[in-house]
C-alpha positions in Angstrom: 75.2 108.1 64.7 77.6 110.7 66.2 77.6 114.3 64.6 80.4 115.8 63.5 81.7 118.9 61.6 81.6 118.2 58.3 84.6 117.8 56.5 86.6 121.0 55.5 86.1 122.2 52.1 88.6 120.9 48.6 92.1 122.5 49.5 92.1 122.9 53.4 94.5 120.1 54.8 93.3 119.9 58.4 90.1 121.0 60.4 90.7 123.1 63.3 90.0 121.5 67.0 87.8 123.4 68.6 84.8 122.7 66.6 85.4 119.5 66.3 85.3 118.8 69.5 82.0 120.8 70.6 80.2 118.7 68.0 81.7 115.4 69.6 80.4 116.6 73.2 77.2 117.6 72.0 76.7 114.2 70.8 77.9 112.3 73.7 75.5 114.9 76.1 72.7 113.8 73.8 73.8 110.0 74.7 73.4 110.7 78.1 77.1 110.8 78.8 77.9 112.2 82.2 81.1 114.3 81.2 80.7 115.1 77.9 83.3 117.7 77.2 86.0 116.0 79.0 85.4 112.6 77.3 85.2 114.6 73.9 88.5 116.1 74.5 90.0 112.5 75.7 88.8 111.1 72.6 89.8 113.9 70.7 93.3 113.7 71.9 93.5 110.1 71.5 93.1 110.5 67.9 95.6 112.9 67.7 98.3 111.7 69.4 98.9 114.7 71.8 97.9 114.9 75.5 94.9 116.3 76.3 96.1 119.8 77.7 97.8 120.3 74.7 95.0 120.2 72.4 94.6 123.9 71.4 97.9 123.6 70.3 97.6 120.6 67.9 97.5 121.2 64.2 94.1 120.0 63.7 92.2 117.1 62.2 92.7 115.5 58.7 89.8 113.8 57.2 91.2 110.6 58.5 91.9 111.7 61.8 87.9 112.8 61.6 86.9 109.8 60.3 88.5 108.1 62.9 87.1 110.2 65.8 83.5 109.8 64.7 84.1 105.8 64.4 85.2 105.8 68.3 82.3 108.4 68.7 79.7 106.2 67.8 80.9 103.7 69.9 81.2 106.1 72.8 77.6 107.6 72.3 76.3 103.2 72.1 77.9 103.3 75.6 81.3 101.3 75.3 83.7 102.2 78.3 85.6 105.3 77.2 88.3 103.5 78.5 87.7 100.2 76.1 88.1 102.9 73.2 91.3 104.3 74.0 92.5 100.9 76.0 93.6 102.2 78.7 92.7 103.2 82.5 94.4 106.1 84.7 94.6 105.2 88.0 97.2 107.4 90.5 100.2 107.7 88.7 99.5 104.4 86.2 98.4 104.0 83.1 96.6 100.5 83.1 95.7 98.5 79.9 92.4 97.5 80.2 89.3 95.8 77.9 86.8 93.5 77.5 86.8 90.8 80.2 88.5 93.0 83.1 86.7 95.6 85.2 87.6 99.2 84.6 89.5 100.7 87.9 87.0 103.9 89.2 88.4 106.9 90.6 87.2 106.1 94.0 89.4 103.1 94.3 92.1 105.6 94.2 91.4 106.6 98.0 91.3 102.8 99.3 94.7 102.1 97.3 96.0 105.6 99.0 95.2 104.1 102.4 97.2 101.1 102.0 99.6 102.6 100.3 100.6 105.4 103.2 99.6 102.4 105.7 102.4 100.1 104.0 105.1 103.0 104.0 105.3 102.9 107.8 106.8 99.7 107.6 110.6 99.0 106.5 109.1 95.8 104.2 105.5 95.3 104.1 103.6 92.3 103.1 100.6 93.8 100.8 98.0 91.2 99.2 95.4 92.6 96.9 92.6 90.6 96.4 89.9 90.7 93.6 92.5 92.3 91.5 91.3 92.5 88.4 93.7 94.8 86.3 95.7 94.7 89.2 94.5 98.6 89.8 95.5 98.4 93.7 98.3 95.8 93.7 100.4 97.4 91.2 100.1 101.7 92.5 101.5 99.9 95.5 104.6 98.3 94.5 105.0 101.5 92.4 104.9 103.8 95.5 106.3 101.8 97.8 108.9 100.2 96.7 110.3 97.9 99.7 107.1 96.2 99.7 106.3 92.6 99.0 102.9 93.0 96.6 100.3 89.7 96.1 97.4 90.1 93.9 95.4 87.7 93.4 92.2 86.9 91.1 90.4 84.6 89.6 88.9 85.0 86.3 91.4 83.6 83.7 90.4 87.1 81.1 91.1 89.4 84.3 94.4 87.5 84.8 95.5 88.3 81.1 95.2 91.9 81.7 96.9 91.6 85.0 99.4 90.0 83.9 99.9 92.4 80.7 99.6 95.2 83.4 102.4 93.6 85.5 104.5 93.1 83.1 104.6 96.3 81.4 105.3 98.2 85.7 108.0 95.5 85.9 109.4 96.3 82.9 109.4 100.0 83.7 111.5 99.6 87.1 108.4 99.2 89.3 109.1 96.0 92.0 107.4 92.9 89.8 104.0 91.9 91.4 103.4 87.9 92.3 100.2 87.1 90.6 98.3 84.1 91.9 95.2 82.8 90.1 92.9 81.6 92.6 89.5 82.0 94.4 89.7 84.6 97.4 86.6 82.9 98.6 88.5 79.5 99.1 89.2 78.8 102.8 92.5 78.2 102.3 93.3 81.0 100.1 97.3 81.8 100.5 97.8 79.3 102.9 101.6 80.4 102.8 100.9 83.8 104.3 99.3 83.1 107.0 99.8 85.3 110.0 102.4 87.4 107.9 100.5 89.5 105.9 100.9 93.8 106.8 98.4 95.0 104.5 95.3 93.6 102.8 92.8 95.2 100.3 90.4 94.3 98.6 87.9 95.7 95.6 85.5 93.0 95.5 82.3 92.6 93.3 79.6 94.1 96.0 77.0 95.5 93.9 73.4 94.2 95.1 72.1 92.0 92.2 69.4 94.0 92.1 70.2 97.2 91.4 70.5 98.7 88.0 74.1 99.8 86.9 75.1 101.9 84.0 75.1 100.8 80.6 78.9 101.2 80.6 78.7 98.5 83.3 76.0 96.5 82.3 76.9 96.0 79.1 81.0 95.9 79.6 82.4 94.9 83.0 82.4 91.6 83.5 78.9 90.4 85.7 81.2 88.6 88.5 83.4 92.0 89.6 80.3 93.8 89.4 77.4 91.9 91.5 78.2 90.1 94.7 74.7 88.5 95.2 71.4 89.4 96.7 72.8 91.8 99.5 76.3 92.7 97.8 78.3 90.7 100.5 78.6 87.0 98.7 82.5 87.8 98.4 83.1 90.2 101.4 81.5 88.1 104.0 84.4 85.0 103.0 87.0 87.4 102.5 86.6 89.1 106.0 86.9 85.9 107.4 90.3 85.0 105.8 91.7 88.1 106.2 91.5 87.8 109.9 93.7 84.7 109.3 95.8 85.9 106.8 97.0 89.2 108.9 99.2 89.3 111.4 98.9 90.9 114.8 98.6 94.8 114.1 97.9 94.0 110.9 95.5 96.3 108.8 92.6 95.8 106.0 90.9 97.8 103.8 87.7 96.7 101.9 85.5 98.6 99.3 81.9 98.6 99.1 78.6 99.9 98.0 77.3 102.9 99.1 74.1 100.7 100.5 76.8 99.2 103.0 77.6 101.7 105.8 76.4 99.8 108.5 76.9 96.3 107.0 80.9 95.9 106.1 81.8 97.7 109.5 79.5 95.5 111.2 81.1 92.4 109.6 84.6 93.7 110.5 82.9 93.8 114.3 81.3 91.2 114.6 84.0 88.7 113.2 85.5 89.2 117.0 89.6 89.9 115.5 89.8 93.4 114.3 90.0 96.4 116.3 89.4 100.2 115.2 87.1 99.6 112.6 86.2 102.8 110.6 84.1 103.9 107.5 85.4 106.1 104.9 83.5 108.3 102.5 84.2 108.6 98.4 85.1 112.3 97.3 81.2 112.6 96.6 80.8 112.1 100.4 79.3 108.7 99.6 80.1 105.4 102.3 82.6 104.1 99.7 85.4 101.6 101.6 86.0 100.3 105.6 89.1 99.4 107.0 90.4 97.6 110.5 93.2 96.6 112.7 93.8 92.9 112.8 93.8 92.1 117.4 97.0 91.3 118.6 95.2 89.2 121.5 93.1 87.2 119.9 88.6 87.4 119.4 86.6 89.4 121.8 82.9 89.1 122.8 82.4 92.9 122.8 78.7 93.3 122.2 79.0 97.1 122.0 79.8 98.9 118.6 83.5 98.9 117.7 83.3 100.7 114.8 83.3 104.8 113.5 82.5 107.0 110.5 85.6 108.7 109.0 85.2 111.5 106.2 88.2 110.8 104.5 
């Protein structure tokens, strides 16, 4: 059980924030929570109605709004996604819904969906597909901040899709350029057979995690088990969707994949070794960890080049 401030004494109406809140994050460090004062104040200011940087000027607690706090604490300090509690996601500039059934968007996806998203701009109307895309993180900061371009995302869970759709719906009705959702496999062979040799753009967030390593409670216990593992080695969905991609792309055109930090040397290697991309590099997360790859689609076809193609890139 979480452990709170007790309520204020017969006659005082609210219960100032500050305590309130150092009790919340000294229960969530006990929990093993890795930013407990943040996610005490994101809580707190959940509750309250106000955004978070306005907390010290918020009126205070009632005993409702402290009852409430310590119902989603107790969830919080169990391990439920902070995110699941509050039901929603930040990722760039969007607010996503997100919840049981659909993975929660991670910071570092940010930076892969930055790439594509300054890589689309230097077109006049880009094709972007987004596959694997779950809350349709990627798909939708695109069409937000670029606005001339043409946005697929694509998934395949049916509980995923209800969130991207929800998520869609909510950017379209908010101005953003709607985003084409198509439910289907993006290890199928024939995946967006109508896009072939057109697509400018393609990302990807696929599940790559190794089966067996261990993942957070938070993950364990909430993201749904097929965006999180990708098989034995982590490359079940990559190693199809590298493939298509090459077909999908047009000459010139550019990809950018995600992956675990075990990958370095495998996902560029795939991009190689498939014999159609060119300038294959590795990026790094902001913790300096190998975090995403991307490549250039050839314009003249496969090449036997037995010698590495690929670089390290510490953006």
């Amino acid at each position: 059980m979480s452990t709170l401030p007790q309520h204020p004494s017969e006659g005082t109406e609210r219960e100032r924030v500050s305590p309130v809140i150092a009790g919340a994050a000294r229960a969530l460090a006990a929990a093993g929570v890795e930013a407990p004062r943040a996610e005490a104040e994101q809580l707190a200011a959940y509750v309250l109605g106000v955004p978070r940087g306005r907390l010290a000027l918020a009126d205070g607690f009632t005993p409702a709004d402290r009852d409430r706090l310590a119902a989603l604490l107790d969830r919080r300090v169990a391990r439920e996604p902070l995110q699941h509690l509050t039901g929603a996601a930040g990722f760039r500039h969007l607010e996503l819904a997100v919840g049981p059934g659909v993975f929660v968007p991670r910071p570092e996806t940010e930076l892969l969906a930055g790439w594509g998203v300054d890589a689309a701009r230097r077109l006049a109307a880009p094709l972007v597909v987004d596959l694997c895309s779950g809350s349709g993180a990627i798909a939708l900061a695109v069409a937000q901040e670029v606005p001339s371009a043409r946005v697929v995302a694509v998934e395949r869970s049916p509980a995923a899709l209800a969130w991207l759709r929800r998520n869609a719906a909510a950017r379209a009705d908010a101005g953003d350029r709607p985003v084409e959702v198509v439910a289907a496999d993006v290890t199928d062979p024939e995946l967006l057979a109508d896009l072939v040799g057109r697509v400018d753009v393609l990302l990807c967030n696929p599940p790559y995690v190794p089966r067996s390593v261990t993942v957070p409670p938070e993950v364990a216990g909430h993201d749904p088990d097929e965006a999180v593992f990708g098989g034995a080695d982590g490359l079940d969905v990559l190693r199809p969707v590298v493939a298509r991609a090459a077909t999908l792309l047009r000459p010139g055109g550019v990809i950018g994949v995600e992956h675990d930090d075990t990958h370095a040397t495998a996902v560029p290697a795939l991009l190689s070794g498939d014999g159609r991309y060119e300038r294959v590099e590795e990026h790094r997360d902001l913790a300096g960890r190998p975090r995403w790859a991307t490549a250039s689609r050839r314009a003249d076809g496969p090449h036997a080049d037995p010698a590495p193609a690929w670089q390290t890139d510490s953006s």
